[in-house]
Each structure stands twice: as C-alpha cells, then as structure tokens.
C-alpha positions, 0 to 999 in steps of 0.5 A, a space after each residue: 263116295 270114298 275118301 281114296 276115290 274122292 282124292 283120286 278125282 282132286 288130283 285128276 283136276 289139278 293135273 298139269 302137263 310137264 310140257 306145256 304146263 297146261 292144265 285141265 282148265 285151259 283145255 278139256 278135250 286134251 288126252 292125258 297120259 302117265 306114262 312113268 313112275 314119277 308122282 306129283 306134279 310131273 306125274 301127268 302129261 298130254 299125249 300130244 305133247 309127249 308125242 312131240 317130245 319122244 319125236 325131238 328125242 328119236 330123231 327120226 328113228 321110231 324103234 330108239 327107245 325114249 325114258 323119262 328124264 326125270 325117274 329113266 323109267 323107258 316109255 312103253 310105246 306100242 304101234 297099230 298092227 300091220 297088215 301082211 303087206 306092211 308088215 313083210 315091207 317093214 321086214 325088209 326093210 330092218 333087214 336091209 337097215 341092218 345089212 347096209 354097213 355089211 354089205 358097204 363094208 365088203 364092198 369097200 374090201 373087195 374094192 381094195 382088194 381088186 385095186 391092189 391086185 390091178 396095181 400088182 400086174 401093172 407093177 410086174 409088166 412095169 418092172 419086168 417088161 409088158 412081153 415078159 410079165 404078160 408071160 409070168 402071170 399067164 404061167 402062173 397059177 391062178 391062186 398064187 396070182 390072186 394071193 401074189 399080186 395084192 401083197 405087192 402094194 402092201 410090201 411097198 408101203 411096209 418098206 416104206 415105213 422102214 426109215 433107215 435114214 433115221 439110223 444112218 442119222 442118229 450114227 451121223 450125229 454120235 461120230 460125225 465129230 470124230 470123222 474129221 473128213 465130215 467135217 472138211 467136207 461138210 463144215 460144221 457138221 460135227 461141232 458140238 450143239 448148246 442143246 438137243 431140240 425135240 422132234 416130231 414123230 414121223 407118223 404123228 402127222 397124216 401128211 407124213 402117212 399120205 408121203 409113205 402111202 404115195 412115195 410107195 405107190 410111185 417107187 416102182 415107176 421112179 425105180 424104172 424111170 432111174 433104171 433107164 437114165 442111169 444104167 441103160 447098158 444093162 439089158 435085162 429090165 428086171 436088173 435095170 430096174 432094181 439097180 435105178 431103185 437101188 440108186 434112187 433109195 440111196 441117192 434120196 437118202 443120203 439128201 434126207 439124212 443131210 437135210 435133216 441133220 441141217 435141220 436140226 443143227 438150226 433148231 439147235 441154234 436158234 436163240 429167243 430175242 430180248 422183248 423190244 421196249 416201247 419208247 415213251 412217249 
C-alpha cells in the first residue's frame, strides 16, 4: 500500500462530522459527505445531519440555494428525476409561484381602478342630481367615462393636499402685528412671541395621510350637504353644490388657520418649571 493511499485511510478513521461531532467510532453505518472545500477537521460531515441543517437553512423553500459557512462554497443538491406527471405538476406549479404576486398585484390595480371609477358616478349624480347625471354619463362617451371618472377621487386627494391654510398662516404671522383690527378682534394675536417653536410636518404622520385621503373622499358629500343648508335658493344643484364647497373650504379654513395660530402662540409661551427639591427628612 502507498504512503498517499495509506494517509487517505488515517484520515478516513479520524472523520468527524462538524454537526454532531460524531465520529466513525460512535457510528459505523452513518453515511459520510464532503460536500466543500473545507479541509481538516470541517471537511467531513454525515448526510444526515447535513440534510437537517440545509432544512433549518431553506425553510421550507427546496430550490434556495444553501453554501458552506465556513469556505461559502454553495452545496450541490440534486434530486431523483421525476416522472412526466410529477414533472408537468411540478411545472405548474413554479409557474403559478412565479405568477401569484403578478396576478395579485393586477388585482389590487383593477380593484382600484374600478372602485374609483364607482365613486366617480356616484360623485356626478351627488353633485349634479341622480336625473341630470344618469343623463351626462349616458351621452358621453364611453372611453372618456372610463378615463373621467377615476381622475375624480384622485383630483379630490391632490387638492386636498394643497394646504392653502398654511400661507394664509405664515401671512397672519408676519403682518398680524401691524393690523391693529387683528388685534382688537383677536386680543394677543399680534404680540411678539419670546421664541419660534418647531413644528411637524403635515405628512410626516400617517394619521395626517388617512385625514387627506378621508376628508377628500367625503368633501363632495359635505359640499352638498352645505349647498342645501346655506344656499337653498339657488336652484341649480351643480351652482348649489360648488357654492355649499366654497363655504365650507372657507368657513374650515379660517377655524384652521385660528386654531393653529393658537396653537403656536401656546408652544411659543410655555416655560420649564424649576425641579422641586426634597425635603429632608
């Protein structure tokens, strides 16, 4: 026997698997794998225990791929072949894997899609009358319907976001002192403030987001709501509504703009109390 074979035997009957560290010795029937460039004492594994290990490391997911810890060689894994049947199955089934957050996806979109194009005609019989805007959309063209309508809801949340009430506010709080009938309506409102507190920005907080997306959602129904209370003389109900939102949109903002401004003068006041001392006892 050679030298070369006769250290290749030594180092056969001094394995040791890196996962259990079981050796020849303990178990003689174990199958041994060396599935990685790793030499020494991390070279040999069982077969057994590797198959544990590259289930931990898959989770469930037979096709991830698995590499040594220690050298990253990745693992070569072969399965038996399948027959036709299994195998067509199998096929499917990676298509269908593959597919799923595709079809999921187009499904979410369409499902928007078609919910904004409901709340679109809904709007147009709201503001114009159910008569009048069963009419409009029954003589317009289909194409524009499909494109129209759905550009609704979205126009309502982008003007939404236009907060106006924010420039009305910064105006308020450069002139406000120089209006001398601000202050005799409002007292305080113009004195100077010891300091400028920070604030927030509106869409840093998703409460602020689910605000803009409810408060444009409901709007057409608060503006016809308005229109019937405040201008009930008025007999056309596409005028009667976009006057009741006029309202509304003012009457909120200028509330906005007040609170606000209270608000901030509060922040701007407040002051950091002195730490009580204990008394000894």
């Amino acid at each position: 026997m050679s030298e070369q074979a006769a250290v290749v035997m030594q180092q056969n009957l001094d394995r040791s698997c890196w996962v259990c560290f079981a050796t020849d010795e303990d178990d003689r029937t174990a199958e041994w794998v060396r599935p990685c460039r790793c030499r020494g004492s991390t070279k040999w594994v069982h077969q057994a225990c590797l198959q544990r290990w590259v289930d931990e490391k898959q989770r469930g997911n037979s096709t991830a791929r698995v590499a040594c810890p220690q050298c990253n060689a990745e693992y070569l894994i072969v399965f038996p072949k399948l027959g036709p049947v299994v195998y067509v199955l199998d096929l499917a089934d990676r298509l269908i894997s593959k597919a799923g957050p595709f079809a999921a996806a187009g499904i979410m979109v369409g499902s928007i899609y078609w919910t904004a194009v409901t709340y679109g005609a809904v709007t147009v019989m709201q503001v114009v009358g159910h008569k009048e805007g069963l009419d409009v959309m029954e003589r317009a063209d289909p194409l524009f319907l499909l494109i129209g309508l759905p550009t609704i809801p979205v126009m309502l949340i982008l003007g939404k976001m236009i907060r106006w009430e924010d420039y009305v506010l910064r105006l308020w709080r450069k002139y406000s002192n120089k209006l001398q009938i601000l202050n005799s309506i409002f007292p305080g409102i113009g004195c100077p403030v010891p300091r400028i507190p920070a604030e927030a920005s509106p869409l840093a907080d998703h409460v602020s987001a689910t605000r803009i997306l409810c408060g444009a959602l409901v709007f057409p129904t608060i503006a016809t709501i308005v229109g019937k209370l405040m201008f009930s003389s008025v007999n056309s109900n596409l005028q009667r509504t976009i006057l009741g939102g006029i309202a509304f949109v003012a009457i909120k903002g200028a509330f906005k703009v007040y609170f606000k401004q209270q608000q901030y003068l509060r922040q701007a006041h407040r002051k950091i109390l002195n730490f009580p001392e204990q008394e000894e006892a």
